[in-house]
C-alpha beads as a LAMMPS data file, in Angstrom:
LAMMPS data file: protein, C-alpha beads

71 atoms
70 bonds

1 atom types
1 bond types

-500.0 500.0 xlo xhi
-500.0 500.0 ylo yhi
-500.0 500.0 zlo zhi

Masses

1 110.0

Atoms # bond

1 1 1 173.246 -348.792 -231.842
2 1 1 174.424 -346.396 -234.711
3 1 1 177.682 -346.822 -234.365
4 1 1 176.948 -350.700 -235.806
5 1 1 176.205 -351.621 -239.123
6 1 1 174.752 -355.886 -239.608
7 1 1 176.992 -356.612 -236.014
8 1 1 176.189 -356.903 -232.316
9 1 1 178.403 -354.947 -230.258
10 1 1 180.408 -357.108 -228.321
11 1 1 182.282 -356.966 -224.424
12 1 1 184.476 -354.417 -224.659
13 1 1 182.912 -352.037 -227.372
14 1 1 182.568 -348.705 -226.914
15 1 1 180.526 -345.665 -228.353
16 1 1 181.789 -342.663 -227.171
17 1 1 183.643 -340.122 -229.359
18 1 1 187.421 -341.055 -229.110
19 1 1 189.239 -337.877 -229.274
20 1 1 191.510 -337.613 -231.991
21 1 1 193.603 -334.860 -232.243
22 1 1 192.340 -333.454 -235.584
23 1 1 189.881 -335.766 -237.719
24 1 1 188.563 -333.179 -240.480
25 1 1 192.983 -332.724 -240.942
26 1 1 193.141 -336.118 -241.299
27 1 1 195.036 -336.426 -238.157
28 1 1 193.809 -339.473 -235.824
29 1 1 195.791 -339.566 -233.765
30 1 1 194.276 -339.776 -229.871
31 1 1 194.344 -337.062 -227.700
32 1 1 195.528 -337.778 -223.653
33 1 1 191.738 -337.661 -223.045
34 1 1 190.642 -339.868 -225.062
35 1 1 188.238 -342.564 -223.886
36 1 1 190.232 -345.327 -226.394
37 1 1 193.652 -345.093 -224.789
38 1 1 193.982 -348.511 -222.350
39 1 1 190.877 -349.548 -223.081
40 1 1 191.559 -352.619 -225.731
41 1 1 192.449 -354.404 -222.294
42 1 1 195.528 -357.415 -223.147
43 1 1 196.337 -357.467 -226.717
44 1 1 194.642 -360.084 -228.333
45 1 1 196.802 -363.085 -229.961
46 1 1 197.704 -361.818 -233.781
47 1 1 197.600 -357.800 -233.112
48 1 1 201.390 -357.933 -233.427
49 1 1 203.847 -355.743 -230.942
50 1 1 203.985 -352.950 -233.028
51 1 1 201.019 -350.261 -234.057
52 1 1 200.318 -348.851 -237.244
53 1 1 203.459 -346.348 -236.893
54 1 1 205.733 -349.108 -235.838
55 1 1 205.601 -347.993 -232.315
56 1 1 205.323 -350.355 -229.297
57 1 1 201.922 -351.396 -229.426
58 1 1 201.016 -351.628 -225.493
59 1 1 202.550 -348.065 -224.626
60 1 1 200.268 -347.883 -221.170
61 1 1 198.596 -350.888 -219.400
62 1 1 196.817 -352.347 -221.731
63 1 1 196.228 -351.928 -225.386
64 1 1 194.455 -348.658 -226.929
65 1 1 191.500 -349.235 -229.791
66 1 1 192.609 -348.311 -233.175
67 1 1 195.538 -348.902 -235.318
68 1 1 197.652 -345.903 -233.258
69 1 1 198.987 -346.315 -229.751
70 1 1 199.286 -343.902 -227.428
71 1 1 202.628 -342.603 -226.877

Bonds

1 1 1 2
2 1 2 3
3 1 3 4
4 1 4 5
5 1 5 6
6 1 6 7
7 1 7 8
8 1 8 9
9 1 9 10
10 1 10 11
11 1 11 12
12 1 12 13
13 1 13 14
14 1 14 15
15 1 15 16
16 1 16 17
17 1 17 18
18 1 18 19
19 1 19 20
20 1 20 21
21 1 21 22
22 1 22 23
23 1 23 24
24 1 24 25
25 1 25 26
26 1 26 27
27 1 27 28
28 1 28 29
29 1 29 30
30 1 30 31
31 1 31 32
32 1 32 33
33 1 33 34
34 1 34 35
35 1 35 36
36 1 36 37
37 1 37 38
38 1 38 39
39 1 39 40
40 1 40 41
41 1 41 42
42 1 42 43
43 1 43 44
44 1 44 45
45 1 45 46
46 1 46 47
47 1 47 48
48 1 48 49
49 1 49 50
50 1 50 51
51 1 51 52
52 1 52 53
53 1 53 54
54 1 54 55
55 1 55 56
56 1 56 57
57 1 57 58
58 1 58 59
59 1 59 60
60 1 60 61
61 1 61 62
62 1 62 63
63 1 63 64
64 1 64 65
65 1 65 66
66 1 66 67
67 1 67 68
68 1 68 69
69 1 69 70
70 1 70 71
């Protein structure tokens, strides 16, 4: 699809618009709707406990895409 550039989208991939809070402010944060939170399912070995804030990375039941949890 598009959303790919020289990859095949794998299990688990998603292309649906994930909601941030404010992109064009620079703010991605995800909104409570967004289609990314609990969807990363377990956390994969190596993605560390903490998200890109420092903030428990599995806030929900499972992990959310991106570098920001949930919270």
């Amino acid at each position: 699809g598009p959303d790919y550039s020289e990859v095949t989208p794998g299990a688990g991939s998603q292309a649906a618009d994930p909601r941030f809070v404010n992109r064009q402010a620079g703010n991605h944060h995800l909104r409570a709707d967004s289609p990314a939170i609990d969807a990363g399912g377990p956390p994969p070995d190596g993605l560390g406990a903490e998200d890109f804030h420092s903030a428990a990375r599995v806030a929900g039941t499972a992990a959310d895409l991106g570098a920001d949890e949930f919270h």
